[in-house]
C-alpha positions in Angstrom: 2.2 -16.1 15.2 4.8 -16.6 12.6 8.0 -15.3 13.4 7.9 -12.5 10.6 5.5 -11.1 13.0 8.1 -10.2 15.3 10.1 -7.1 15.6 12.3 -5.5 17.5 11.2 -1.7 19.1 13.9 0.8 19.9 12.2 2.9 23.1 12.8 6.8 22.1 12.2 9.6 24.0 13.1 12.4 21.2 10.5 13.9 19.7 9.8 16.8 17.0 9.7 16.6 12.6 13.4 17.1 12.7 14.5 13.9 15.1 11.6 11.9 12.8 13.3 12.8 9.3 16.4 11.6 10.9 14.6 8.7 11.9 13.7 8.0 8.7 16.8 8.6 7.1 18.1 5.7 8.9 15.4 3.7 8.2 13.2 3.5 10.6 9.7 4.4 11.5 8.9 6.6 14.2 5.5 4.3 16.2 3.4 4.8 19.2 2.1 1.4 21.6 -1.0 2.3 24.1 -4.1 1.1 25.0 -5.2 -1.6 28.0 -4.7 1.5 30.5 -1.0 1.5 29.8 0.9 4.8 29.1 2.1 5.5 25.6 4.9 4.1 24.3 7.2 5.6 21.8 9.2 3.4 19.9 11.6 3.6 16.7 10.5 0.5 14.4 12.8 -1.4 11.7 11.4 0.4 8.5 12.2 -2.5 5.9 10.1 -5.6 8.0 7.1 -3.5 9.1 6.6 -1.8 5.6 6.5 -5.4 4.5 3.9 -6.5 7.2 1.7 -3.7 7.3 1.0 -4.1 3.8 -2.1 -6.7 5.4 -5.2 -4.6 6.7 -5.6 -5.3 10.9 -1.8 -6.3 10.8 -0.9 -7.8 14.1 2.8 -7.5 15.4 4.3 -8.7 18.1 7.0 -6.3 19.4 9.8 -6.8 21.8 10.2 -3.5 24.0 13.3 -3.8 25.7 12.8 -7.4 26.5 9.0 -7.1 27.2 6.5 -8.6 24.9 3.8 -7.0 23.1 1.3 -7.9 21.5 -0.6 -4.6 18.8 -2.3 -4.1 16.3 -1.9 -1.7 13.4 -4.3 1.4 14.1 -2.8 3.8 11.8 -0.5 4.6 8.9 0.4 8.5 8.6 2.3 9.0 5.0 3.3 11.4 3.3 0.3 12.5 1.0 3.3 13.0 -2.3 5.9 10.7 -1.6 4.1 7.7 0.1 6.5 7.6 3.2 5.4 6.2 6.3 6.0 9.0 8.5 4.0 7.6 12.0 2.4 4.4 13.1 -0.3 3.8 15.7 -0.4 0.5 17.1 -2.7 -0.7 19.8 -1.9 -3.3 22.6 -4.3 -6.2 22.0 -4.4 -9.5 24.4 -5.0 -13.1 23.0 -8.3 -14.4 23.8 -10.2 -10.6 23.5 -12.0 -9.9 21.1 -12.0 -6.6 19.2 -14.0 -4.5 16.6 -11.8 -3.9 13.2 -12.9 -2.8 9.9 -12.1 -5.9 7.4 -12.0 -5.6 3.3 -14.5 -6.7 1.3 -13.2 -8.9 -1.4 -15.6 -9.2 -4.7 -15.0 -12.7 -6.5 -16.9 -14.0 -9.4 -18.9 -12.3 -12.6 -22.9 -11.3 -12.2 -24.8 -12.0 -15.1 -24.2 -11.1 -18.3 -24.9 -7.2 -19.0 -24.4 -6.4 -15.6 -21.9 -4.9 -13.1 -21.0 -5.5 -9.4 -20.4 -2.2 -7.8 -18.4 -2.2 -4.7 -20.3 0.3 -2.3 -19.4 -0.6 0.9 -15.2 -1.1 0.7 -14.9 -2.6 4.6 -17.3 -4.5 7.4 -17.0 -3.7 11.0 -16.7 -7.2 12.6 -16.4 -7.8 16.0 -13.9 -10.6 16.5 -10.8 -12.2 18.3 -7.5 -10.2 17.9 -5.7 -13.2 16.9 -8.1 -14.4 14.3 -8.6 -11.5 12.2 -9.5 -12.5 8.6 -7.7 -10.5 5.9 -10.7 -9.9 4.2 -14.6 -11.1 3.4 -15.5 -12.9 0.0 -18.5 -11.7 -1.6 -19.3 -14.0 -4.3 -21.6 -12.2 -6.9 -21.9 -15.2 -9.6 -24.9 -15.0 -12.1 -26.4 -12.4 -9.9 -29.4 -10.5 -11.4 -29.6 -6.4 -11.7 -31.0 -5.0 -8.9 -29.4 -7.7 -6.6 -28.3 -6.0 -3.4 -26.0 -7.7 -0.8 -26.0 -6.1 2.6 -23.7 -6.2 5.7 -26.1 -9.0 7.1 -25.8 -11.4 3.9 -22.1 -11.2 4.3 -20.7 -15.2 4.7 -18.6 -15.0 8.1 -15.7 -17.0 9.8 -16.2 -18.7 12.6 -16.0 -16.4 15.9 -16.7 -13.2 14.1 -20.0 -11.1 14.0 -21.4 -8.5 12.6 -20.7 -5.2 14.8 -21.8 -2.4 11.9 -25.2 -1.7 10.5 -26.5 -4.8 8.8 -28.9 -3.4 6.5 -25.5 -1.2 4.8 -25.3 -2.0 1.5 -21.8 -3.8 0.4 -22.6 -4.7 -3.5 -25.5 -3.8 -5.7 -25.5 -5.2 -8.7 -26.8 -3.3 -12.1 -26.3 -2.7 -16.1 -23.9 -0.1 -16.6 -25.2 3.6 -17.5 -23.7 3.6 -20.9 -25.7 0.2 -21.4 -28.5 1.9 -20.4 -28.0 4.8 -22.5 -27.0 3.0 -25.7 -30.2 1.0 -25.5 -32.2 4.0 -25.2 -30.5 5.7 -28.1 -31.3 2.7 -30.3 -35.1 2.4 -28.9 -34.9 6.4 -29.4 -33.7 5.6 -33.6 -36.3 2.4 -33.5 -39.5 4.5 -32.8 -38.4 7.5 -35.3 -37.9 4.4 -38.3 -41.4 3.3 -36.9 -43.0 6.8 -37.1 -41.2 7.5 -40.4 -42.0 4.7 -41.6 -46.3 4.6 -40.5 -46.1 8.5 -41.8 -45.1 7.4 -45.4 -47.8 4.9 -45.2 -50.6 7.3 -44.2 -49.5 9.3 -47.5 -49.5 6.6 -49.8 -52.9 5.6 -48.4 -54.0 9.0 -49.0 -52.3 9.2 -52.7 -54.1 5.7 -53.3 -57.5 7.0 -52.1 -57.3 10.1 -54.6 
């Protein structure tokens, strides 16, 4: 684990919105450690260094408590809904060599064929995998694919150790022309067929004018 990783938690054992603002205010982020049976920890993080690291989904950080190592991962990041603040982090106690269940991104490289658009239904995979090997996302590559291609949970190309944990048939990217394609082509089919009709009525009439 790189050293970046590591970070210094300040045990606290204040509580309450006003001791958080303050916090805050002297930047740092108010956290809680559990899991593995242990009791909850609360902890004051540096608020510079783990904005900057949890910026990476299933961010793992390795936090010195008092002198005591430990090893979490990012659960959950409470901010403030206007302003974007990180007002709370959860952060589970993982152990190297177990392996754990974690939502990863989908990333969507490539162009589809031509006319056509990949749509991103399915934003994250559940993976079951080892807490120190957590990929940072999964590449689906949608290159030249057709409309009506659909790639599912269980197409999804995978690094070694992980599998699948969610629903395999979900569906991740379907592939189709866009709506206003659609609808543009069925405007000009719509003008085509009236030009044909107009144009097969003024030819019944001049058959009819001919015949008189």
């Amino acid at each position: 684990m790189s050293e970046d990783n590591k970070v210094h938690a300040e045990l606290r054992e204040n509580f309450g919105k006003g001791y958080a603002r303050r916090l805050r205010a002297a930047g740092k982020i108010p956290a809680v450690i559990y899991g593995h049976g242990t009791d909850p920890k609360h902890v004051a993080l540096p608020g510079h260094q783990v904005s900057l690291l949890i910026r990476r989904a299933n961010a793992l950080i390795e936090l010195d408590v008092e002198g005591a190592t430990e090893l979490t991962l990012v659960k959950d990041v409470q901010k403030d809904p206007v302003h974007q603040i990180i007002e709370h982090i959860d952060l589970l106690v993982v152990k190297k060599g177990e392996k754990i269940s974690v939502d990863v991104p989908i990333n969507v490289i490539g162009e589809p064929a031509p006319g056509t658009i990949a749509n991103l239904e399915g934003a994250t995979v559940l993976l079951e995998v080892l807490a120190t090997d957590i990929p940072e996302n999964i590449e689906v590559n949608v290159d030249d694919l057709e409309d009506g291609t659909h790639v599912t949970a269980a197409d999804l190309v995978l690094p070694s150790g992980a599998s699948l944990a969610g629903d395999p048939e979900a569906l991740i990217v379907a592939v189709s022309v866009p709506a206003s394609t659609l609808a543009a082509e069925e405007e000009i089919a719509e003008a085509d067929a009236a030009v044909a009709e107009e144009q097969s009525e003024e030819s019944a009439e001049a058959k009819e004018e001919d015949s008189e």
